[in-house]
C-alpha positions as CSV (number, residue, x, y, z in Angstrom):
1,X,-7.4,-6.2,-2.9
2,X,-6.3,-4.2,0.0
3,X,-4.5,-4.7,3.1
4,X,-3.7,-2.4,6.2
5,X,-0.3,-2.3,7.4
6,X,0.2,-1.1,10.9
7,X,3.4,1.1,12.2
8,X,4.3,-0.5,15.6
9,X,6.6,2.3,16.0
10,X,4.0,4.6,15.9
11,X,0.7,3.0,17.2
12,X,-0.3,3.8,21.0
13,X,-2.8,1.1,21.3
14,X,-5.8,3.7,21.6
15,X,-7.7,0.8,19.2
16,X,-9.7,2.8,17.9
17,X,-9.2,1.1,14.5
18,X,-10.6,-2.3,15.9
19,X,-13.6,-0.3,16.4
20,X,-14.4,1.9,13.4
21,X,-13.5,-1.1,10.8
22,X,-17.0,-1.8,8.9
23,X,-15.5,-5.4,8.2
24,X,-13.5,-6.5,11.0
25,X,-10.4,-6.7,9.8
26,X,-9.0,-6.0,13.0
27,X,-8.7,-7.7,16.1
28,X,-6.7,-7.4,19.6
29,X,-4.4,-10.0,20.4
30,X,-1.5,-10.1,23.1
31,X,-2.5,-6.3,24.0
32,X,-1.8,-5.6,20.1
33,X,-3.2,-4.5,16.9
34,X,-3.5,-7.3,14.7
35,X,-4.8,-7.4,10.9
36,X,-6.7,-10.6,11.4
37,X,-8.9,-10.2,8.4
38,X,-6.9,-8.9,5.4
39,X,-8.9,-10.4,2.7
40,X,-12.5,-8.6,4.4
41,X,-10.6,-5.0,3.6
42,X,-12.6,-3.0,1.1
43,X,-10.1,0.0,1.5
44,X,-12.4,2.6,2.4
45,X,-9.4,3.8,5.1
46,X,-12.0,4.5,8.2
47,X,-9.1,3.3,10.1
48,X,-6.9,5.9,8.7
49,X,-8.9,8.3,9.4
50,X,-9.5,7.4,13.0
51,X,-5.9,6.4,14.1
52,X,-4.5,9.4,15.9
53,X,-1.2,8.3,15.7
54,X,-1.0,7.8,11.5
55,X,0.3,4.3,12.4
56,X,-2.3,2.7,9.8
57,X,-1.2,2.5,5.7
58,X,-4.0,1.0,3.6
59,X,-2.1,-0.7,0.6
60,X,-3.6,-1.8,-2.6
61,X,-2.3,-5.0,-3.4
């Protein structure tokens, strides 16, 4: 299992993540990042790779 954890130091709120997630594991809530859908995260690291800011860590649990 894996699970995306997001830096809030570093994150801009480009959400660009929310987009390139194949599984919707992300959504936007209260003008933030959220990981709404943990358990749908296949940790292929898309979000990784798109994030600009290197805010996004994909953990295997």
């Amino acid at each position: 299992m894996y699970f995306p954890n997001i830096d809030r130091a570093k994150c801009t709120k480009y959400f660009l993540c929310v987009n390139i997630c194949p599984k919707d594991v992300f959504e936007i809530q209260n003008d933030e990042v959220q990981v709404a859908n943990p358990a749908q995260c296949n940790g292929c690291e898309a979000c990784v790779a798109e994030c600009p800011d290197d805010a996004i860590v994909v953990c295997d649990t």
